[in-house]
C-alpha positions as a Markdown table, in Angstrom:
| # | Residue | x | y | z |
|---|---|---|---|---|
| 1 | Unk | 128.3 | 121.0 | 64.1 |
| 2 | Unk | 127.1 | 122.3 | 67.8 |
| 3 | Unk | 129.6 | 123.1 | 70.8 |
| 4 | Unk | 129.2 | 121.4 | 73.3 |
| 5 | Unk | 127.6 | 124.3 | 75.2 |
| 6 | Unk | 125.2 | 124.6 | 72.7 |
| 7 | Unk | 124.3 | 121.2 | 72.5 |
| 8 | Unk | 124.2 | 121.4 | 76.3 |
| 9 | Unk | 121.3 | 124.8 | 75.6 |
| 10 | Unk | 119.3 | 123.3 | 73.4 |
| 11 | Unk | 118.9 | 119.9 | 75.8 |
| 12 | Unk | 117.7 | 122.0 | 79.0 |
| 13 | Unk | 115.6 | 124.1 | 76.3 |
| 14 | Unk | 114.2 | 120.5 | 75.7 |
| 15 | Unk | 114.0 | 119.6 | 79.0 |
| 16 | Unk | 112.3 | 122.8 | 80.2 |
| 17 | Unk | 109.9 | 123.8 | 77.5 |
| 18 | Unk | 109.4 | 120.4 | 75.6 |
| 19 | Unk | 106.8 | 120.8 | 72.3 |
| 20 | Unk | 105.3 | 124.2 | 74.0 |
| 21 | Unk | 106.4 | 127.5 | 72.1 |
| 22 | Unk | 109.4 | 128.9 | 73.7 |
| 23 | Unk | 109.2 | 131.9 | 75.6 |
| 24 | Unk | 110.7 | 135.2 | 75.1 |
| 25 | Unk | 114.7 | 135.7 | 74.6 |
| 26 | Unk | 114.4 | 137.9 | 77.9 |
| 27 | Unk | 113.0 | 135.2 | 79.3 |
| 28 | Unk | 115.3 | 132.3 | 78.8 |
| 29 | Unk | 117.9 | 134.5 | 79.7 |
| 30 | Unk | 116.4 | 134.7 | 82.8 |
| 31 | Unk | 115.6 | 131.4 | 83.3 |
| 32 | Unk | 119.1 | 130.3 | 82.3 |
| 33 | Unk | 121.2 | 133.2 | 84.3 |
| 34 | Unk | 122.2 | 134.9 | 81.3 |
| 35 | Unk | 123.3 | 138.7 | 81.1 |
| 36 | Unk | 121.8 | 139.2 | 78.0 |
| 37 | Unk | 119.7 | 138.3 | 75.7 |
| 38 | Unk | 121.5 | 138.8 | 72.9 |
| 39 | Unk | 123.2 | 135.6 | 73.8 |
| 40 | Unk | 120.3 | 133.3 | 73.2 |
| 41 | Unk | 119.6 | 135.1 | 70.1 |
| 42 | Unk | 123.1 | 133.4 | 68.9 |
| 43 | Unk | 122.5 | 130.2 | 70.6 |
| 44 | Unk | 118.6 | 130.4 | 69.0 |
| 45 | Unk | 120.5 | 131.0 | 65.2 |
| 46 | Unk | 123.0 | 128.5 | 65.8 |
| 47 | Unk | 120.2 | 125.8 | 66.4 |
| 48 | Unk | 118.2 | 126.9 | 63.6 |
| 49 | Unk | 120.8 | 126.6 | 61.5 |
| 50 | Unk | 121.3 | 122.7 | 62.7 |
| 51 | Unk | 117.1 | 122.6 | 62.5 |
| 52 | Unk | 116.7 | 122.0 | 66.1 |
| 53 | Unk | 114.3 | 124.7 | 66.7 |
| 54 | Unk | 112.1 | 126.1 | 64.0 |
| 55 | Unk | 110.1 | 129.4 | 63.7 |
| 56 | Unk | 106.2 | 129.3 | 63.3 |
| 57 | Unk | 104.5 | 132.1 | 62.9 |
| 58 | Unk | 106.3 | 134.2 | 64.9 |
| 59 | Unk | 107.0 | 131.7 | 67.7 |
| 60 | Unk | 110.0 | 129.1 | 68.0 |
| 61 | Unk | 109.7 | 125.4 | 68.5 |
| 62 | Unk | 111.6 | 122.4 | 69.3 |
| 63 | Unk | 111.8 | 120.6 | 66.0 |
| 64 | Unk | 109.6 | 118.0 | 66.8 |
| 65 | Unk | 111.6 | 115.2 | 65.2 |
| 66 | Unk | 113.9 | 116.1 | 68.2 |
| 67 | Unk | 111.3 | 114.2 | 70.5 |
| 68 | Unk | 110.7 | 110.6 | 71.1 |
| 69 | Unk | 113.2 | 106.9 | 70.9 |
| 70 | Unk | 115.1 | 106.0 | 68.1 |
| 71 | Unk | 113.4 | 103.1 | 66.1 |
| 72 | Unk | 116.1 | 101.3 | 63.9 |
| 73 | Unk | 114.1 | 100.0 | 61.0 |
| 74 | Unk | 116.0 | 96.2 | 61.3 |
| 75 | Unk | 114.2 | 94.4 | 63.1 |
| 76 | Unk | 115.9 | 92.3 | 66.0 |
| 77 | Unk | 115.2 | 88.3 | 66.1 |
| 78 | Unk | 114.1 | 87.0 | 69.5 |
| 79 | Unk | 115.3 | 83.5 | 68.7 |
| 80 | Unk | 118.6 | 82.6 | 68.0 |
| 81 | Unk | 121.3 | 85.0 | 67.2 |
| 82 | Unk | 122.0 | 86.5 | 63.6 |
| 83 | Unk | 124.2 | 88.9 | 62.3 |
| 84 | Unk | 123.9 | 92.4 | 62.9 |
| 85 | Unk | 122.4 | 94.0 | 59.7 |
| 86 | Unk | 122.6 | 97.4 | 58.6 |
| 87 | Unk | 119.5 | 99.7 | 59.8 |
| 88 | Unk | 118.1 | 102.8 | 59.1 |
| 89 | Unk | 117.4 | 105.0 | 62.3 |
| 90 | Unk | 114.4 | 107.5 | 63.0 |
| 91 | Unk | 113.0 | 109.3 | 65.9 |
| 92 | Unk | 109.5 | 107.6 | 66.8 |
| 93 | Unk | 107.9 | 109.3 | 69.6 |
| 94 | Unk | 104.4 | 107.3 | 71.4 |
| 95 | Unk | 102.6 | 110.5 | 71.2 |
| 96 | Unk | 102.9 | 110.7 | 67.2 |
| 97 | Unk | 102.3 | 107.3 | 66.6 |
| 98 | Unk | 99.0 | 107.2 | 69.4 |
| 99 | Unk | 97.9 | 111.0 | 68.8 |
| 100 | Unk | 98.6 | 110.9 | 73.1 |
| 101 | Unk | 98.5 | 114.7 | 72.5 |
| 102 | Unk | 95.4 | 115.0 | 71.5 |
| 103 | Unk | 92.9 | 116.1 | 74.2 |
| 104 | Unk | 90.6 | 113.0 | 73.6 |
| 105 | Unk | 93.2 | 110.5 | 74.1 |
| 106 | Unk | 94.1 | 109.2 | 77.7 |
| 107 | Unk | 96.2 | 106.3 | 79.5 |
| 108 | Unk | 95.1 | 103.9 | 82.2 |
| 109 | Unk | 96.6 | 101.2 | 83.6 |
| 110 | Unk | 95.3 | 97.5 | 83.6 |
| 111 | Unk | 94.1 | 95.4 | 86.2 |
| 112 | Unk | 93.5 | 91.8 | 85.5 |
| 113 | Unk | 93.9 | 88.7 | 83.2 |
| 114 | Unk | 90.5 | 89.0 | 80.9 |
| 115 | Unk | 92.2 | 90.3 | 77.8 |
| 116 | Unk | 95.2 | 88.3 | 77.6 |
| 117 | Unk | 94.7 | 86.3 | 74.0 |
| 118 | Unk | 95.2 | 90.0 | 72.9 |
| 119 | Unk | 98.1 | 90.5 | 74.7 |
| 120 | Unk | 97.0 | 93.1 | 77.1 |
| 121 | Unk | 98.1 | 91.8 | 80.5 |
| 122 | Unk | 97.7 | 93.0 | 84.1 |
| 123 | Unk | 99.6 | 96.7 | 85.0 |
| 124 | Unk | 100.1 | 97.3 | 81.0 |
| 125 | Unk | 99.1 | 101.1 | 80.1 |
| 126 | Unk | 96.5 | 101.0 | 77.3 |
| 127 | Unk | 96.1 | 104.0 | 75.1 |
| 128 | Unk | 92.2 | 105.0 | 74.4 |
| 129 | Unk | 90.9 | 107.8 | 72.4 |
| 130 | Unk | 87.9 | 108.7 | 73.8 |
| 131 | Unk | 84.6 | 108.2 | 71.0 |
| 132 | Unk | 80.8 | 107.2 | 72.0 |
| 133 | Unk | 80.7 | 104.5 | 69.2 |
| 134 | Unk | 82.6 | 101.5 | 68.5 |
| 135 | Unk | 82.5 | 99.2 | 65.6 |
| 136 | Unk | 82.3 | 95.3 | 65.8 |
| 137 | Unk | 85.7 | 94.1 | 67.1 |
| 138 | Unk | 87.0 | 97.1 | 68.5 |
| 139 | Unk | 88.4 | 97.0 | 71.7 |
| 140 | Unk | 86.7 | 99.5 | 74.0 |
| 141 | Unk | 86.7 | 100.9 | 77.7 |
| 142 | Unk | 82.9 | 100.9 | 78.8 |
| 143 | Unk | 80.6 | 101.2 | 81.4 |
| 144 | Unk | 78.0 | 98.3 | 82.1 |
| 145 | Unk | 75.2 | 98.6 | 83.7 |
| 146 | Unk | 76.9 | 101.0 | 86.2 |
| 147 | Unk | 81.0 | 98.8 | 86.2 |
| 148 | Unk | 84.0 | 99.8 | 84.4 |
| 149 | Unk | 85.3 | 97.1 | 81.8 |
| 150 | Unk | 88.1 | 96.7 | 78.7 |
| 151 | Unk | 86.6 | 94.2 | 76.6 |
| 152 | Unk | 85.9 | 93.9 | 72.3 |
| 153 | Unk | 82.9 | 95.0 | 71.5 |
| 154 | Unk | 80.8 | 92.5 | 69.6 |
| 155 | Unk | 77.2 | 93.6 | 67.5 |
| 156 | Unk | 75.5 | 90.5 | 65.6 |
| 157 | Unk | 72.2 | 90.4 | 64.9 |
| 158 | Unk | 71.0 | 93.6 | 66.3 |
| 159 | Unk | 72.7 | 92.7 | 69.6 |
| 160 | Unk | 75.3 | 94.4 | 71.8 |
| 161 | Unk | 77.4 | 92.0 | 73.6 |
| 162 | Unk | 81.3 | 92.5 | 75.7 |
| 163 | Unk | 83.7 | 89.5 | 74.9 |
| 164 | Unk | 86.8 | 89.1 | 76.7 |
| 165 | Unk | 90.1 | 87.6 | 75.2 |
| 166 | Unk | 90.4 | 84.8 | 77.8 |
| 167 | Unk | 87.9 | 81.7 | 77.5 |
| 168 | Unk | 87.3 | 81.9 | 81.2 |
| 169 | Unk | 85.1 | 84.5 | 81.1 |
| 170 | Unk | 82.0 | 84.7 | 80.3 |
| 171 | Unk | 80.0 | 87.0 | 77.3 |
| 172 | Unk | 78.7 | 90.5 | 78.7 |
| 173 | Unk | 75.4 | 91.3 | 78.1 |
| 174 | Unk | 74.1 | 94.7 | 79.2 |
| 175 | Unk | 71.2 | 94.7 | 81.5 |
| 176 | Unk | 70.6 | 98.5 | 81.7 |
| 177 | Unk | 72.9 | 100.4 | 80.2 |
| 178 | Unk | 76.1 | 100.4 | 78.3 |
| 179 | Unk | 78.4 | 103.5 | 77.6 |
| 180 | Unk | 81.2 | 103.2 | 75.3 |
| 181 | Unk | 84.5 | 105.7 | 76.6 |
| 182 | Unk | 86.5 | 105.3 | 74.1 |
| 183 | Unk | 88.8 | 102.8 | 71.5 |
| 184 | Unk | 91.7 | 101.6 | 72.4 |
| 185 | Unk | 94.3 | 102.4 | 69.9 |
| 186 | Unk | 97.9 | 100.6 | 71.9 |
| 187 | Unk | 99.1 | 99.3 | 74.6 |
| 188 | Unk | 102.3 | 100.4 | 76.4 |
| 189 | Unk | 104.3 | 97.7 | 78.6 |
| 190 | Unk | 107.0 | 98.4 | 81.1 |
| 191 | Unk | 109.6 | 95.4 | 80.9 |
């Protein structure tokens, strides 16, 4: 069990230095307006202990399970009411589940209606990781024939067509030129 003061370290530590290594003892100490260092060394055993922060090679890190919402596992009916049953709990965090840390995957926001039958809707964050190829039924971010587009890629017959997922648009066709950015791997939606 953590004192309060210790619980209180380790969530500016987590605060401050997030999933990068942490810096020196000296440093902290600085950082925090501690005398000595010797004092995060105990606050740094203390967490260890309660596997908050782990050692890697010679470095300390946030134990990374610290990061992220809580998922229950049960899931929650949108109809009518039920009974509450028992869940399991775990830390999920987006960038695990949509490799966001990974330095080919980036975030834009949406703008317009042409991919609602998949439920991606206007000001919703979709998650891409960037590629050059997409498969048939992947949905990509491209460039057509010089215009930026989120659509499913489509390949029959030899051919290289854009669909979107609303019928009142109309099948791309690339004139001149069609660059695939990347694969969109989720879609994040502010409520």
């Amino acid at each position: 069990m953590l004192t309060e003061k210790q619980k209180t370290f380790f969530e500016k530590l987590k605060e401050i230095y997030g999933k990068e290594p942490l810096p020196s003892f000296e440093k902290i100490a600085q950082e925090f307006n501690f005398k000595h260092k010797n004092s995060i060394w105990q606050y740094f055993n203390k967490l260890k202990e309660a596997d908050l922060i782990r050692e890697i090679n010679n470095k300390f890190f946030i134990n990374p399970d610290m990061f992220g919402a809580i998922l229950f596992d049960s899931p929650v009916k949108a109809g009518f009411p039920s009974p509450a049953e028992d869940s399991i709990e775990r830390r999920v965090s987006l960038d695990v589940m949509f490799n966001i840390d990974a330095p080919s995957t980036f975030m834009f926001k949406v703008s317009g209606d042409s991919m609602i039958d998949l439920g991606i809707y206007e000001g919703d964050m979709v998650i891409v990781k960037r590629c050059s190829v997409a498969s048939d039924g992947d949905v990509i971010l491209a460039c057509v024939d010089g215009d930026y587009t989120l659509k499913t890629f489509r390949k029959k017959s030899g051919k290289v067509f854009l669909e979107a997922a609303n019928k009142k648009y109309p099948l791309i066709v690339p004139e001149r030129e069609l660059t695939i950015f990347g694969i969109v791997t989720g879609v994040v939606r502010e409520v």
